[in-house]
C-alpha positions in Angstrom: -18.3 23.4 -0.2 -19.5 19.8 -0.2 -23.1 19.5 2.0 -22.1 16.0 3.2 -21.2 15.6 6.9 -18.5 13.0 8.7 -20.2 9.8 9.4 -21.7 9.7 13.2 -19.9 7.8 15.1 -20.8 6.0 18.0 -18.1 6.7 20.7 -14.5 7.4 20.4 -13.0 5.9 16.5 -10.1 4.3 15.3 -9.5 3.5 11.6 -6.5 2.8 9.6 -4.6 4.3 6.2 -5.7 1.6 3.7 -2.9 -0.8 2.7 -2.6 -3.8 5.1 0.7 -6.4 4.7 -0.4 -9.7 2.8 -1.7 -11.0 0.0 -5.0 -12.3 0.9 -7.8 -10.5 0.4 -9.9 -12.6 3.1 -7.4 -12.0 5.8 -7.4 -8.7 5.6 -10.8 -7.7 5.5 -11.6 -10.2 8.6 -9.0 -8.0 10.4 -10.1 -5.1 9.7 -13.6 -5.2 10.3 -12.6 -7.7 13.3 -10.5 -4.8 14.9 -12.2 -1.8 14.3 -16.2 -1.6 15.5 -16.9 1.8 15.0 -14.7 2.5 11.3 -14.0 0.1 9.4 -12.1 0.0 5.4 -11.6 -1.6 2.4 -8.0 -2.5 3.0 -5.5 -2.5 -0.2 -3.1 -5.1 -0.4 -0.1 -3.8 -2.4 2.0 -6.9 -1.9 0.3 -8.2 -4.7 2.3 -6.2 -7.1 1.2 -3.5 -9.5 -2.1 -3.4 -10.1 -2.7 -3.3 -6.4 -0.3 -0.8 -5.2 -2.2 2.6 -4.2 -1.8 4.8 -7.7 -2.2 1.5 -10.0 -5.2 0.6 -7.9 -6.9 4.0 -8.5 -5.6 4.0 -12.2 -7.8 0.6 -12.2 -11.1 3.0 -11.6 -10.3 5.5 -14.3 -12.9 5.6 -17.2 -12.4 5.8 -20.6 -8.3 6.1 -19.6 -5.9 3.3 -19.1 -2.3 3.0 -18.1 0.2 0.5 -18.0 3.5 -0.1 -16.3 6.3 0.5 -17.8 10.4 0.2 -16.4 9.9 4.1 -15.3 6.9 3.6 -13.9 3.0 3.7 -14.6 1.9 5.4 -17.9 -1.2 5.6 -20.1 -1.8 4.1 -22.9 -4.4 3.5 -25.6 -6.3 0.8 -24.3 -6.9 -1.6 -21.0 -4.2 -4.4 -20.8 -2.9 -7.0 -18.4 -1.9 -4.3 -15.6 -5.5 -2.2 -15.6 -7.2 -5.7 -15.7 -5.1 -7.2 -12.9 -6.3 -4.1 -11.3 -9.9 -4.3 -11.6 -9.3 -8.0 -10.7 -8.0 -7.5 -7.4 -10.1 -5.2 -6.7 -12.9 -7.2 -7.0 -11.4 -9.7 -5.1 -11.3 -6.8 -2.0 -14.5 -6.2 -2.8 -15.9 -9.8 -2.4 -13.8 -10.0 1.1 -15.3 -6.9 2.4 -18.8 -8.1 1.3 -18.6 -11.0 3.3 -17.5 -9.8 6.0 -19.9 -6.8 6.3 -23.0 -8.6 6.5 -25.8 -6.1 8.3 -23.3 -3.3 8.7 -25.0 -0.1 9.0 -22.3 1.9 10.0 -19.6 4.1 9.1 -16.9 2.8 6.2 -14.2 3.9 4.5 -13.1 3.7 1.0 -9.5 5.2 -0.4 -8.3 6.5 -3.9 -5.6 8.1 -4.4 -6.6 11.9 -5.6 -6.2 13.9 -8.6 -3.2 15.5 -7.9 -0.9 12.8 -6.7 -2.4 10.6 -9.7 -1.3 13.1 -12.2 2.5 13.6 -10.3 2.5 9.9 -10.3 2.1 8.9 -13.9 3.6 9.4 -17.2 1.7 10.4 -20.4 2.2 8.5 -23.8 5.4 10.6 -24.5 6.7 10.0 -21.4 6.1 13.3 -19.2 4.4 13.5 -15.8 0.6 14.3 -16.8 1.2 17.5 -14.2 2.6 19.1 -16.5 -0.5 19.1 -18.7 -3.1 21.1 -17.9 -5.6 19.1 -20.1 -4.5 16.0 -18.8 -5.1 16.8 -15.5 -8.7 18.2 -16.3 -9.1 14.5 -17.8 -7.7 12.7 -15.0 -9.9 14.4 -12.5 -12.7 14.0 -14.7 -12.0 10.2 -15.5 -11.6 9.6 -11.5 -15.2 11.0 -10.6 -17.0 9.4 -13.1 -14.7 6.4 -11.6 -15.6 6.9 -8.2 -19.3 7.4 -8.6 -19.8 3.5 -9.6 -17.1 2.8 -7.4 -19.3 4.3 -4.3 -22.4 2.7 -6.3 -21.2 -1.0 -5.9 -19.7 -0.5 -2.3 -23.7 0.7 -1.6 -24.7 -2.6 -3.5 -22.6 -4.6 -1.7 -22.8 -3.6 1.6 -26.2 -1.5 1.7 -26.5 -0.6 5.4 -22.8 1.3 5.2 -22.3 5.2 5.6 -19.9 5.7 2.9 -16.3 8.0 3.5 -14.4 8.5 0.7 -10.9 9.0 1.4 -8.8 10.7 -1.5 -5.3 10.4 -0.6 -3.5 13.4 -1.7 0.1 13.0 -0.3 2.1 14.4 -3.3 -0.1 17.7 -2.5 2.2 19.8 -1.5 5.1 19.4 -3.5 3.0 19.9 -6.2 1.9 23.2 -5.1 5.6 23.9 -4.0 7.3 23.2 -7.7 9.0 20.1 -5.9 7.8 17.3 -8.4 10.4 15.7 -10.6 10.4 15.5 -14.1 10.3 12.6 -15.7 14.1 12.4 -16.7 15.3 13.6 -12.8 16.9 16.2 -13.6 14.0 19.2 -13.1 11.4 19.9 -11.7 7.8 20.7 -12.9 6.7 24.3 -12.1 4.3 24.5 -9.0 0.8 24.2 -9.3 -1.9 27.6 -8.6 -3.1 26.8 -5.2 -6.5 28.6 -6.1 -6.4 26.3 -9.1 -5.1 22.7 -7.0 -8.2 24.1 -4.8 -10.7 24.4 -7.6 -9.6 21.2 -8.8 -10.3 18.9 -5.8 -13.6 20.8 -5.1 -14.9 20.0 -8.7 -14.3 16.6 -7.8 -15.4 16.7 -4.1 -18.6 18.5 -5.2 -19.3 15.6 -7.6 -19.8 12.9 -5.2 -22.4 12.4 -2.7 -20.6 11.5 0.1 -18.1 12.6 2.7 -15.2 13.2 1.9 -11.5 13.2 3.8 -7.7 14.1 2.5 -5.1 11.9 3.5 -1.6 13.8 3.4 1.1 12.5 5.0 3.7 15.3 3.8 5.0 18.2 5.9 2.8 21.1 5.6 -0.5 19.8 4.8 -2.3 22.6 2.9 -5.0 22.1 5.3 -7.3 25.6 4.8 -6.9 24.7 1.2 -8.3 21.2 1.7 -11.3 22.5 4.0 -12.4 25.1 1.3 -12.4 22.4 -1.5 -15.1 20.8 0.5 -13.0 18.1 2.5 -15.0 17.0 6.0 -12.2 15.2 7.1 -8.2 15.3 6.9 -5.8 12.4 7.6 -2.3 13.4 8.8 1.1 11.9 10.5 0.4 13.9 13.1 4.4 13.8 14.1 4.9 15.8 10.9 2.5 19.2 12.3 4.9 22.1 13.8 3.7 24.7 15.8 3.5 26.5 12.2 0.3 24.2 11.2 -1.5 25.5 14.4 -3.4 28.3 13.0 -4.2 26.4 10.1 -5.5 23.0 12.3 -7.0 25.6 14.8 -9.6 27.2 12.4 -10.2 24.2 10.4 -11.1 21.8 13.8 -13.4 24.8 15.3 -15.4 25.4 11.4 -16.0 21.3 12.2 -13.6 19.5 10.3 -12.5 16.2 11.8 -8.7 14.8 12.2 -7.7 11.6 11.3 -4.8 11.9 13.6 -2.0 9.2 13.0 -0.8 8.8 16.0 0.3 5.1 16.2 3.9 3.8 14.3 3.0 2.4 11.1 6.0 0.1 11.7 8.0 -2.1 14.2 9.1 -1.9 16.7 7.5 0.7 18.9 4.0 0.7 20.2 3.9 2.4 23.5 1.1 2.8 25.9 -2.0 3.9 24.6 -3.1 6.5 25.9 0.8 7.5 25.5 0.0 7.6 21.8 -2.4 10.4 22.0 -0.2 12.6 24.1 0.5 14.1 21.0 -3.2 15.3 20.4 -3.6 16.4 23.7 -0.7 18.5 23.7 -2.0 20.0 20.0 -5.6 20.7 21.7 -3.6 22.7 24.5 -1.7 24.9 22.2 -4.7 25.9 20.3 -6.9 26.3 23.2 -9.4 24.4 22.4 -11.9 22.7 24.5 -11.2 19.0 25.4 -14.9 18.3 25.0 -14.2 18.1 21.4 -11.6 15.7 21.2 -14.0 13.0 21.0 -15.8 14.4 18.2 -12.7 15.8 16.5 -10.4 13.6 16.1 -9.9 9.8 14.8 -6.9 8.1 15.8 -5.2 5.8 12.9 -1.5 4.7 12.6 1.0 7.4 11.3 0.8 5.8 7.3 -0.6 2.6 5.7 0.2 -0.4 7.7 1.8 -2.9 4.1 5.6 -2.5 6.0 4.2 -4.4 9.0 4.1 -7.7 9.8 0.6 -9.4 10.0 0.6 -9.6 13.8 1.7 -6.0 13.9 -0.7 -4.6 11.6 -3.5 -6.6 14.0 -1.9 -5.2 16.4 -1.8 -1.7 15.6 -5.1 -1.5 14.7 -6.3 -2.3 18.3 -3.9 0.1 19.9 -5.6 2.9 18.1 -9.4 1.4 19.3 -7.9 1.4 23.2 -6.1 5.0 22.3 -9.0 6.3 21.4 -11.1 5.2 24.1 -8.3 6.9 26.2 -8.8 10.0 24.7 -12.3 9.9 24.7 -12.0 8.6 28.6 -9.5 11.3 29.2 -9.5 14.2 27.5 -7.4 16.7 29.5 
């Protein structure tokens, strides 16, 4: 299991998903890191178009393997064109934004990829097949996105030296991969579920090769979440809305071995904020089932909007993010 720890945070934390609405790259980072004081992110910007969208930006930090979009989708290819190097551009362009406004930051922030599993249900190979249903191209993919990642983490820590890094791997296809729910390529099948203890050995390979923290983000019914905690993960991000009283064990024994909840809690889109601390109910209510000590909330749990905020308008998306900062401060402020 991973040695690294979830960044200290000083007080109760909001954060967000990772995609903001917008195309400017400025914008977004000033409202990020304007809103949220104790967690900041690199936001993506998918309204930009492929290239920036949250599998063709991770695609853009591969090594040695290059994809391309094609009328079915994205699909590797032999070598980097237009769509990987509109890719990297934009991302570079995120980078710059977040660089400037991150000047002295010592803090905690976040970074997002999208992780091995939902990159390999999410892309065709040359002939045209989702790369889950190759065992070798998987291996490659996982082994492409760490050495990826690694100078990915490397410039963020050039850029913005002060900054506790988080690397969240977003991981939503998870679990219809390890349910046999992924679609072929043609529609018509689907691709035979994946070996948990193998999907497990998988992300913890990957987990294990980076030096920082690291959190899932799976915003899927039935999060595998013991499976995510043994591959190493610090951290899980989850619409909460989505946990039955099923998940309790699971969210029970993962909280008290330490792991923290990203706990979205806050619509992702209009309309519908409510009150605050009427957001958090929701955690409260899960902390009373499991019987766990309130104390811990604070510690335990960061509250986020239910998904990535690119649906919302701008003013929404601002908003948002500071009705997660003043939930948060409710729960912290109130934690029975």
């Amino acid at each position: 299991m991973s040695k690294s720890t979830f960044p200290q945070l000083d007080g109760p934390a909001a954060t967000g998903v990772g995609s903001m609405p917008g195309t400017d790259a400025r914008e977004a980072a000033k409202t990020v890191t304007g809103s949220l004081e104790a967690l900041p992110y690199l936001a993506e910007l998918p309204a930009r178009g492929p290239g920036a969208d949250m599998i063709g930006r991770s695609l853009g930090l591969l090594v040695e393997l290059f994809a391309r979009v094609e009328p079915s989708g994205w699909r590797f290819g032999d070598h980097p064109g237009r769509d990987t190097r509109r890719a990297r551009s934009w991302l570079g362009e995120d980078l710059d934004a977040l660089e400037e406004y991150t000047q002295g930051w010592t803090g905690p922030l976040k970074v997002q990829a999208v992780g091995p599993w939902t990159l390999a249900a999410g892309v065709e190979l040359h002939r045209g097949e989702k790369a889950l249903a190759d065992p070798g191209a998987v291996r490659d993919i996982a082994g492409s996105l760490a050495e990826g990642l690694r100078g990915h983490l490397a410039e963020l820590r050039r850029r913005v030296p002060g900054a506790q890094l988080l690397l969240q791997l977003d991981e939503p296809s998870l679990p219809a991969v390890l349910a046999g729910q992924v679609p072929t390529a043609s529609g018509w099948q689907r691709l035979r579920a994946i070996d948990r203890q193998i999907a497990e050995e998988r992300l913890r390979s990957l987990i294990e090769s980076l030096d920082v923290p690291v959190a899932v983000h799976c915003c899927a019914p039935q999060p595998p979440l013991a499976l995510l905690h043994r591959a190493g993960a610090t951290a899980v991000s989850l619409d909460l809305s989505l946990l039955t009283e099923r998940d309790d064990d699971a969210v029970g024994e993962a909280v008290e071995e330490g792991l923290v909840l990203l706990a979205g809690v806050v619509p992702a889109v209009e309309p519908g904020l409510s009150d605050p601390a009427g957001s958090v109910s929701g955690v409260r209510r899960l902390w009373r089932r499991l019987g766990l000590d309130p104390a811990l909330l604070p510690r335990h749990v960061v509250v986020t909007p239910s998904c990535g905020l690119a649906g919302a308008s701008p003013a929404y998306a601002r908003q948002a993010l500071s009705h997660s900062v003043i939930a948060a401060r409710s729960l912290a402020d109130n934690p029975e």
